[in-house]
C-alpha positions as CSV (number, residue, x, y, z in Angstrom):
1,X,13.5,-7.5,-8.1
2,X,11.3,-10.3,-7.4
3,X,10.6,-9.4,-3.6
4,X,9.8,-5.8,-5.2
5,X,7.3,-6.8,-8.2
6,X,5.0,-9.0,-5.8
7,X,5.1,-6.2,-3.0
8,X,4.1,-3.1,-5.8
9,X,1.3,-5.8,-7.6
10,X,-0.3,-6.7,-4.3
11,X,0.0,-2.6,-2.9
12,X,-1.2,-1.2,-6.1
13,X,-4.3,-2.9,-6.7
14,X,-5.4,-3.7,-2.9
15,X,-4.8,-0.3,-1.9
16,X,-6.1,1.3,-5.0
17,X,-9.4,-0.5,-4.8
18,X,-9.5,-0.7,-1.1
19,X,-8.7,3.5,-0.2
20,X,-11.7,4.4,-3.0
21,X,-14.4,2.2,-1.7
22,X,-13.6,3.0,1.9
23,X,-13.9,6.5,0.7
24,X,-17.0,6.4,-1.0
25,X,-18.3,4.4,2.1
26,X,-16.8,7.2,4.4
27,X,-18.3,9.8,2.7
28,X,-22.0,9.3,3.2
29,X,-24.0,10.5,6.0
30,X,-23.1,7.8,8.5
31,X,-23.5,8.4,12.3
32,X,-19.7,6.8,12.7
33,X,-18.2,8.6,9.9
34,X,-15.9,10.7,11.5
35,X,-14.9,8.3,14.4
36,X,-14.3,6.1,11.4
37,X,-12.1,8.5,9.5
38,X,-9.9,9.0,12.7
39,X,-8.8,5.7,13.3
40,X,-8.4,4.3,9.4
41,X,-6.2,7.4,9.1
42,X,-4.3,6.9,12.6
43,X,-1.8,4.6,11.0
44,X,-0.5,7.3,8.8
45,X,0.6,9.5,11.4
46,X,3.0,6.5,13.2
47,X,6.7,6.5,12.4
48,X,7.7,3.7,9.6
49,X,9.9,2.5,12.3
50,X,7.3,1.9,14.9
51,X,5.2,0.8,12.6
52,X,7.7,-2.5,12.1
53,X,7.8,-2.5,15.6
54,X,4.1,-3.3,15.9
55,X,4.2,-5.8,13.2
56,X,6.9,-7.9,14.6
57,X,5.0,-8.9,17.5
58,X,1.9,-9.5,15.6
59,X,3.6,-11.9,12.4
60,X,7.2,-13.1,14.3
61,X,7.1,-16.4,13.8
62,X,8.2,-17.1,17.5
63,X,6.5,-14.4,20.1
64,X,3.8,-13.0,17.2
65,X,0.3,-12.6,18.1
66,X,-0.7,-14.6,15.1
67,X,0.8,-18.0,15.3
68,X,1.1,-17.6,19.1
69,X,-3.1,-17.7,18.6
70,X,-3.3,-20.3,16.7
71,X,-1.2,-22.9,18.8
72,X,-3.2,-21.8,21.7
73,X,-6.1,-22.8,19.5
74,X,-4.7,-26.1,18.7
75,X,-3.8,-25.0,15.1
76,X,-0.4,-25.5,15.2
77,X,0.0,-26.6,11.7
78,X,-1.2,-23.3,10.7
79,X,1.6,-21.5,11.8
80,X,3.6,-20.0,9.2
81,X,6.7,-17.8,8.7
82,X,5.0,-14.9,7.8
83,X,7.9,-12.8,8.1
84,X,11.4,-13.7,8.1
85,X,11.2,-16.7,5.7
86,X,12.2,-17.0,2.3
87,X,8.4,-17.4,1.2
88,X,5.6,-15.3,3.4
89,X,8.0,-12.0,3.6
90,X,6.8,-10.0,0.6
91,X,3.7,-10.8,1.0
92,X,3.9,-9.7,4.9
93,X,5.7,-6.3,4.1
94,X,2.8,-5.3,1.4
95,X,-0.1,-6.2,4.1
96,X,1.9,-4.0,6.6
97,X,2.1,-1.1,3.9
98,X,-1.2,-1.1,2.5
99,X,-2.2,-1.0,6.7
100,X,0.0,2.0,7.0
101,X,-0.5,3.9,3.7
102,X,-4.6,3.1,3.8
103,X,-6.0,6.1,5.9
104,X,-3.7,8.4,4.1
105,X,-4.7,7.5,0.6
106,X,-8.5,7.1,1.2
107,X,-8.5,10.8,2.6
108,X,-7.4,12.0,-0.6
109,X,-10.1,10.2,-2.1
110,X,-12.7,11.7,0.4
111,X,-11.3,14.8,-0.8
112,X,-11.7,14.3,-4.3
113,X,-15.3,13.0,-3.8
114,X,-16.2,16.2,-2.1
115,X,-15.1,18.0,-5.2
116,X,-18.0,16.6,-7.2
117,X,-21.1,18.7,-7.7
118,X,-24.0,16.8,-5.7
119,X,-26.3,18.1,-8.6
120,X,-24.2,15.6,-11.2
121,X,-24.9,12.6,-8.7
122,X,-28.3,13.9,-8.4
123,X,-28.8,14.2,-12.0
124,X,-27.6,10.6,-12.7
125,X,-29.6,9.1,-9.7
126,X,-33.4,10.9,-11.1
127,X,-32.2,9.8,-15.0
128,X,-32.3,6.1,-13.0
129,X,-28.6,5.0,-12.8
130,X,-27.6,2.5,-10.1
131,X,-24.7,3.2,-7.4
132,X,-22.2,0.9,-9.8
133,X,-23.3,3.1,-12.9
134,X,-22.8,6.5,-11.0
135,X,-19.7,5.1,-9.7
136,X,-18.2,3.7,-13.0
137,X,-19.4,6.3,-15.4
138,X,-19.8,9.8,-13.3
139,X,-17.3,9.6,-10.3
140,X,-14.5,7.7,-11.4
141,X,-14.7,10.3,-14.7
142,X,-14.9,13.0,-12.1
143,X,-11.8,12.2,-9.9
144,X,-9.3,11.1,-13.2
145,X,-6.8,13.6,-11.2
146,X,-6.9,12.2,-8.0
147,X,-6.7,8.9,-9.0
148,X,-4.0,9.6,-10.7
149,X,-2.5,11.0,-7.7
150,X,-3.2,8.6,-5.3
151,X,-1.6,5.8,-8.2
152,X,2.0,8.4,-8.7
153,X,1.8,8.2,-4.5
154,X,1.8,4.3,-4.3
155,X,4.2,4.2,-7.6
156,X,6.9,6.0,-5.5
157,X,5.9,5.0,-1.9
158,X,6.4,1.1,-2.8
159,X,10.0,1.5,-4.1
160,X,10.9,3.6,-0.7
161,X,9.9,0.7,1.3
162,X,12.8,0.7,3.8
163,X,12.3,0.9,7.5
164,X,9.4,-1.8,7.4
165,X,11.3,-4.3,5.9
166,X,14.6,-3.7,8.2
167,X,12.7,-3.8,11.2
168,X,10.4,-6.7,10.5
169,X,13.2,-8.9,8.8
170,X,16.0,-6.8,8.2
171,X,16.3,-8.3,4.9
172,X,16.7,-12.3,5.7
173,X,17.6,-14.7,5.4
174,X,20.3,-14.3,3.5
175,X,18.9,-11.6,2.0
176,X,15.8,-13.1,0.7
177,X,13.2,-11.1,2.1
178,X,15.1,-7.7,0.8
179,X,13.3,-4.8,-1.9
180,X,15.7,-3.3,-4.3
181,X,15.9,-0.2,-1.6
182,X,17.2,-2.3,1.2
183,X,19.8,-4.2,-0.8
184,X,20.9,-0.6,-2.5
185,X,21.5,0.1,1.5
186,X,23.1,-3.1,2.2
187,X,25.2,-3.3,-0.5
188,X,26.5,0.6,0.2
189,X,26.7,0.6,3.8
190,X,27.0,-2.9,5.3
191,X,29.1,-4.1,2.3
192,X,31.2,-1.4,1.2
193,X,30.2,-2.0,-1.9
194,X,29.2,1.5,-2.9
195,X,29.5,1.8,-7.2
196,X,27.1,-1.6,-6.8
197,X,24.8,0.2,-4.2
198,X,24.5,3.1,-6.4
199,X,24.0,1.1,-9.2
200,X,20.9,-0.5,-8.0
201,X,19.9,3.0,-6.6
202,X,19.6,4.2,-10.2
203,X,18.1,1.5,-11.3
204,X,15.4,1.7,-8.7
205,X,14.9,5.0,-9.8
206,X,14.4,4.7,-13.4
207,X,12.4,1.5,-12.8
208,X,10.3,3.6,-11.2
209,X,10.0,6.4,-13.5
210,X,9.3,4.0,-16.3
211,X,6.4,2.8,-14.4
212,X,4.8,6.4,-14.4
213,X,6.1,7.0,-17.9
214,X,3.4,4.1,-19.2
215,X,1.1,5.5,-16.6
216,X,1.0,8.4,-18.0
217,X,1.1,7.4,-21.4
218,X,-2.1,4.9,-21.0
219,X,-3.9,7.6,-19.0
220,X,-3.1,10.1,-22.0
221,X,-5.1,7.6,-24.3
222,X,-7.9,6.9,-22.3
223,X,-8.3,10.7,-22.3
């Protein structure tokens, strides 16, 4: 539960703020735009699994790019167990999620942003509006929807966090690094322990549907 909580915080605002800014960035007029769009999105398109794949070699705490830099550097002492420890993991798996997820996310909001009327912006620009003011009080208005989409999408994409997490730390030590979806696996299929694996399946489920419930229910009374 704990591993779980820190991994959906960290996802939901990161990701959140990060896939609507990159948006708004990526929709101007810029001469790199679509070159740009290509490659934040290419992560989306890789399989889960591969996608752990990549990360081991880049966080491992052995053969990783990371701390395999930083003792060639001299930095030893800054080598850390990012994942695979009873500490860094989390933290780790929601980095590699909000890398994978990004692209996806911030083309919905590039698709939202196209649906709003250039005459509105223009309108707010001439009556002498800053970016921060059109953004806070005409676009984000605008795009309630797809916000709310893109927050339903993380919601139910952080607690189906599987294949990362087995193939970066397959849930070690001791299962210290696991989300409440790999444990529901473990404890059903490694285990045998399958009324206690279903258990925490339903749980994971309902935990999740709460979540939306006071989504929804806050988003209701903003409205």
């Amino acid at each position: 539960m704990k591993n779980t909580a820190i991994i959906f915080v960290l996802v939901s605002v990161i990701l959140l703020v990060l896939s609507f800014f990159i948006a708004l960035l990526l929709n101007q007029r810029l001469k790199f735009a679509d070159m740009s769009k290509a490659l934040i999105f290419s992560p989306a398109i890789i399989a889960p699994i591969i996608v752990g794949i990549i990360w081991v070699y880049i966080l491992d705490p052995k053969i990783g790019i990371i701390n395999s830099t930083l003792r060639l550097l001299g930095h030893a002492s800054w080598a850390k167990e990012w994942i695979g420890g009873t500490v860094l993991s989390p933290y780790s798996i929601a980095v590699i999620y909000v890398w994978q997820q990004l692209g996806y996310l911030t083309t919905i909001f590039i698709a939202g942003l196209k649906m709003i009327p250039d005459d509105i912006l223009e309108a707010a620009k001439v009556d002498g509006a800053n970016a921060w003011q059109r953004i806070w009080h005409v676009i984000i208005p605008s795009m309630r929807s797809t916000i709310s989409t893109v927050i339903i999408l993380i919601i139910t994409g952080v607690f189906k966090i599987f294949e990362i997490v087995q193939q970066t730390t397959g849930g070690g030590p001791n299962h210290m690094s696991e989300t409440l979806v790999t444990y529901s696996y473990s404890m059903t299929f490694q285990s045998g322990n399958y009324g206690y694996g279903m258990s925490l399946a339903t749980v994971t489920f309902l935990v999740s549907l709460v979540l939306m419930g006071i989504y929804f229910i806050f988003s209701s009374e903003r409205k």
